[in-house]
C-alpha positions as CSV (number, residue, x, y, z in Angstrom):
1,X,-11.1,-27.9,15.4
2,X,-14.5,-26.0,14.5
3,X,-15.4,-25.5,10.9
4,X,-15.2,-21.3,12.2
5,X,-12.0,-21.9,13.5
6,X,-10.8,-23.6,10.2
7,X,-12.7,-20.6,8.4
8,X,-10.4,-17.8,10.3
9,X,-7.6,-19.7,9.8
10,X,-8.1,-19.9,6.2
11,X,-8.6,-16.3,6.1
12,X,-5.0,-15.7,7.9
13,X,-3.5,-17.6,4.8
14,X,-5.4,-16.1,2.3
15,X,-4.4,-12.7,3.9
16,X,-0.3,-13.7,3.8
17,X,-0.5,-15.0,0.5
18,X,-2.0,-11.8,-1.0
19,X,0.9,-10.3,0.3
20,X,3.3,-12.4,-0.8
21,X,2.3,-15.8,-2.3
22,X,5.7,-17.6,-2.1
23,X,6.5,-16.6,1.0
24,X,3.4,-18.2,2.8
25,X,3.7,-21.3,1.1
26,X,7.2,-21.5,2.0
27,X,6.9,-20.4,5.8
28,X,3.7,-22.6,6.3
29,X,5.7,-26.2,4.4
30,X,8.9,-24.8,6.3
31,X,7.2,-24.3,10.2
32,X,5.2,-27.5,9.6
33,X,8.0,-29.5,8.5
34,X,9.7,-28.2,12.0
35,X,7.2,-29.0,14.2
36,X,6.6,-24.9,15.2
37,X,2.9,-25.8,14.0
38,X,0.7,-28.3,12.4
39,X,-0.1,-30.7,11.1
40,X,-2.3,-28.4,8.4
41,X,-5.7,-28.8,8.3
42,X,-7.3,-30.0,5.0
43,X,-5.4,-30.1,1.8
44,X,-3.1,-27.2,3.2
45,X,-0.4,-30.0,4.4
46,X,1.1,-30.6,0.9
47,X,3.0,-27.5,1.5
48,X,5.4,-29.6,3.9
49,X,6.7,-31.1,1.2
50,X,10.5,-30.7,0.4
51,X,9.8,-30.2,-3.2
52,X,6.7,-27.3,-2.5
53,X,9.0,-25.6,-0.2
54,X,12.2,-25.6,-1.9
55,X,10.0,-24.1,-5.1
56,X,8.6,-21.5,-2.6
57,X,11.7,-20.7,-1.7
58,X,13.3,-20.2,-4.7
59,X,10.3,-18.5,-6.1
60,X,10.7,-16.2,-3.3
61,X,14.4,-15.1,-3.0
62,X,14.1,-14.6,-6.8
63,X,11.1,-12.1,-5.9
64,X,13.6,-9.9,-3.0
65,X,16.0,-10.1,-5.7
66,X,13.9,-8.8,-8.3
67,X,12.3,-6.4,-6.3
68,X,15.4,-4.6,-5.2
69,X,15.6,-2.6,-8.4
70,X,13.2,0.6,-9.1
71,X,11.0,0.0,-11.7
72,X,11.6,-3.9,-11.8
73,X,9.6,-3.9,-8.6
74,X,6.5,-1.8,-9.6
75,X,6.2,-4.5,-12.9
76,X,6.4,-7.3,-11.0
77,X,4.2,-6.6,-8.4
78,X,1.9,-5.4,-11.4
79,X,2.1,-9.0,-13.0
80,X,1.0,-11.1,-9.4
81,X,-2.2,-9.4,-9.5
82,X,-3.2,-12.4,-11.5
83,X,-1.4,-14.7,-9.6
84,X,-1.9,-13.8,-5.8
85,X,-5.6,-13.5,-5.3
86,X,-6.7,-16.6,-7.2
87,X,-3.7,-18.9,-5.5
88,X,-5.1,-17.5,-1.9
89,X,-8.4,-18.5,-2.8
90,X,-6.9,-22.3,-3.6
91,X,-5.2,-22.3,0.0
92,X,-7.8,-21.3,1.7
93,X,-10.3,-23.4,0.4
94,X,-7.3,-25.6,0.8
95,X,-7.6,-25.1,4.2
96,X,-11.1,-26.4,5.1
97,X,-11.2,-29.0,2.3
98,X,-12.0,-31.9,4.2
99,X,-14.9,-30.2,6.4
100,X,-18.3,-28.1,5.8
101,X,-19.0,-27.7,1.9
102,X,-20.2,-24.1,2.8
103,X,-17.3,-23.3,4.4
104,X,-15.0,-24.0,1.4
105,X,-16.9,-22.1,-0.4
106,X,-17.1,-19.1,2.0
107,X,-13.2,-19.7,2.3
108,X,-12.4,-19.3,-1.3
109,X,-15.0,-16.3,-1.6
110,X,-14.0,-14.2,0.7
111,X,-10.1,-15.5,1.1
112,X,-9.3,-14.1,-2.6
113,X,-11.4,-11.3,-1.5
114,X,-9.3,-10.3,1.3
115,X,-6.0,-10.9,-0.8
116,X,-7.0,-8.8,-3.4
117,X,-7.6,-6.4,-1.0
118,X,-4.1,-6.9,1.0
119,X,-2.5,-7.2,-2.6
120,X,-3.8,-4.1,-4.3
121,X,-2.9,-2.2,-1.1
122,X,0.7,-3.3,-1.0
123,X,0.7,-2.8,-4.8
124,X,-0.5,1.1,-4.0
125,X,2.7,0.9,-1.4
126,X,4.9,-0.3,-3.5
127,X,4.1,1.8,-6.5
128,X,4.8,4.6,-3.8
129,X,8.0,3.8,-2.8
130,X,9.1,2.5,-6.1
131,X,9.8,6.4,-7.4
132,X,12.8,6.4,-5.1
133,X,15.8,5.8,-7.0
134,X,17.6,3.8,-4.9
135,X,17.0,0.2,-3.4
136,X,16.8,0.4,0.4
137,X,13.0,1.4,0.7
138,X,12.6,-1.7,-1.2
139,X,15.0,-3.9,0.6
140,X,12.8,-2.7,4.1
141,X,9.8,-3.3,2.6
142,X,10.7,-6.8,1.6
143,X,12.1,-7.7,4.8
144,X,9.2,-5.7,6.8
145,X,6.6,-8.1,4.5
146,X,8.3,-11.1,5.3
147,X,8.1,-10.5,9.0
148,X,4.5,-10.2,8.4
149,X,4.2,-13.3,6.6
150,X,5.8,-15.3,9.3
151,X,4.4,-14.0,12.1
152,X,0.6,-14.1,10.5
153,X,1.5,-17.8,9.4
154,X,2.5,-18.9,12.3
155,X,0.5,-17.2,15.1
156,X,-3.0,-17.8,13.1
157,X,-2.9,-21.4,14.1
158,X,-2.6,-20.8,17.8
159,X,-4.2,-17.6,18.0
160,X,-6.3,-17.4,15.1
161,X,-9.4,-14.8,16.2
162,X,-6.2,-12.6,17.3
163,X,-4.0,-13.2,14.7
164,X,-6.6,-12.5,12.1
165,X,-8.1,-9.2,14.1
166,X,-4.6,-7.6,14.2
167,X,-3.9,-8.6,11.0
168,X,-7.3,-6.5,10.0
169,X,-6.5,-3.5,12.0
170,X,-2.9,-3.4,10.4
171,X,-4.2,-3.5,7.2
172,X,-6.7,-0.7,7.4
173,X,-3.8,1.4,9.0
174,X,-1.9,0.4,6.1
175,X,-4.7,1.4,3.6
176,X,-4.9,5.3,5.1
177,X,-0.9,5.2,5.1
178,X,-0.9,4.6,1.6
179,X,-3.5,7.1,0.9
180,X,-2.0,9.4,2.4
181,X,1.6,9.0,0.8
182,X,-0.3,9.1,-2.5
183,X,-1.9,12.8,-1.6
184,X,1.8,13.8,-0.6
185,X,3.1,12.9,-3.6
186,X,0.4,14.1,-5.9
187,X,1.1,17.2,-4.3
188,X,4.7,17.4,-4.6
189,X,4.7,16.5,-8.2
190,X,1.7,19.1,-8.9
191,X,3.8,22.0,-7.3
192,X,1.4,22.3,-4.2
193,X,3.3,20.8,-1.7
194,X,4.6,23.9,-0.3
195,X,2.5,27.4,-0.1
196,X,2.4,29.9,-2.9
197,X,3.6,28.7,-6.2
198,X,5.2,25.2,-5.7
199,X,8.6,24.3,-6.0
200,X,9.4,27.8,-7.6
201,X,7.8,30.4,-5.2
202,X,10.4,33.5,-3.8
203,X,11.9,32.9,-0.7
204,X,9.7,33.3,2.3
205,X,10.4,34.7,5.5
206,X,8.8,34.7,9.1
207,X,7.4,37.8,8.0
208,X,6.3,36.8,4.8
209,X,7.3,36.5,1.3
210,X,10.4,38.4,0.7
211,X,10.7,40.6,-1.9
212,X,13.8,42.9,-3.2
213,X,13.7,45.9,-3.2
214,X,14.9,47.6,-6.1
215,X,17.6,50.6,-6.0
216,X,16.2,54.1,-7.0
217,X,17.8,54.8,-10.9
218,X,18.8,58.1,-9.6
């Protein structure tokens, strides 16, 4: 395998861990372990083992459990910022250990780059969906993030130029998405959502805005 190859793949991991950490590890130890891919390049196969992955997993359905509730969600999310980019650098560099020196650094660079960038956009999702009092935008988004996880994880080491490339173009969808929920909502809770005056205007017609008429005193 080229040290480029090894580079993109690294990337892939660096990608799914930014958004979500124990979920990676877990898939990656878990697929390895039954023979859907692998054996890991580098330092990356110490992830197969029982112990990592069992952690991982834990770690994980902990997280979906956490994550469920409205508020609990935005805070933890808030707290992995210091967690998730810096643990995506270590697998990635992880990843080409045992090849080029340059590449381990380029991997470690620019791997915690992109998962700060895949983490601070699903952070900007989540923060989004969090003002919803009730649990099942959460519980999709979880589910819809695993999914990703897996299928990045998995497909990156047998398609890892296409894995990664669609991986890019969903997360720069997935950047204008959230910017655009963010104007919606910035609008709703500024009253401007709607024509007129907001939440509070008079009722509107196809004609225009309707207005009573009031009857003559005499």
């Amino acid at each position: 395998m080229g040290s480029l190859t090894a580079f993109v793949q690294a990337l892939g991991v660096a990608y799914a861990s930014g958004v979500n950490l124990y979920a990676t590890v877990a898939v990656l130890g878990a697929a390895t372990r039954a023979g859907w891919i692998g054996p890991l390049p580098g330092a990356l196969d110490a992830v197969a083992s029982p112990w990592v992955i069992g952690i991982a997993t834990a770690l994980y359905l902990f997280e979906f459990t956490a994550t469920l509730v409205p508020g609990v969600a935005s805070a933890w999310e808030t707290f992995h910022s210091i967690i998730r980019p810096p643990a995506a650098a270590a697998l990635a560099a992880s990843t080409v250990w045992h090849g080029d020196a340059l590449f381990v650094i380029l991997a470690a660079l620019v791997g915690g780059g992109l998962a700060v960038t895949t983490h601070v956009t699903k952070l900007g999702f989540r923060y989004a969906i969090d003002t919803s009092p009730e649990p099942a935008t959460n519980a999709a988004a979880n589910v819809t993030e695993l999914g990703i996880v897996a299928t990045l994880g998995i497909f990156v080491w047998q398609y890892p130029y296409i894995a990664l490339g669609v991986a890019l173009v969903a997360l720069v969808l997935m950047i204008l998405l959230v910017r655009r929920i963010w104007r919606t909502l910035r609008r709703v809770f500024t009253g401007h959502w709607m024509p007129g005056c907001g939440l509070l205007q008079q009722p509107r017609t196809s004609f225009g805005v309707y207005a009573p008429v009031e009857p003559d005193e005499d």
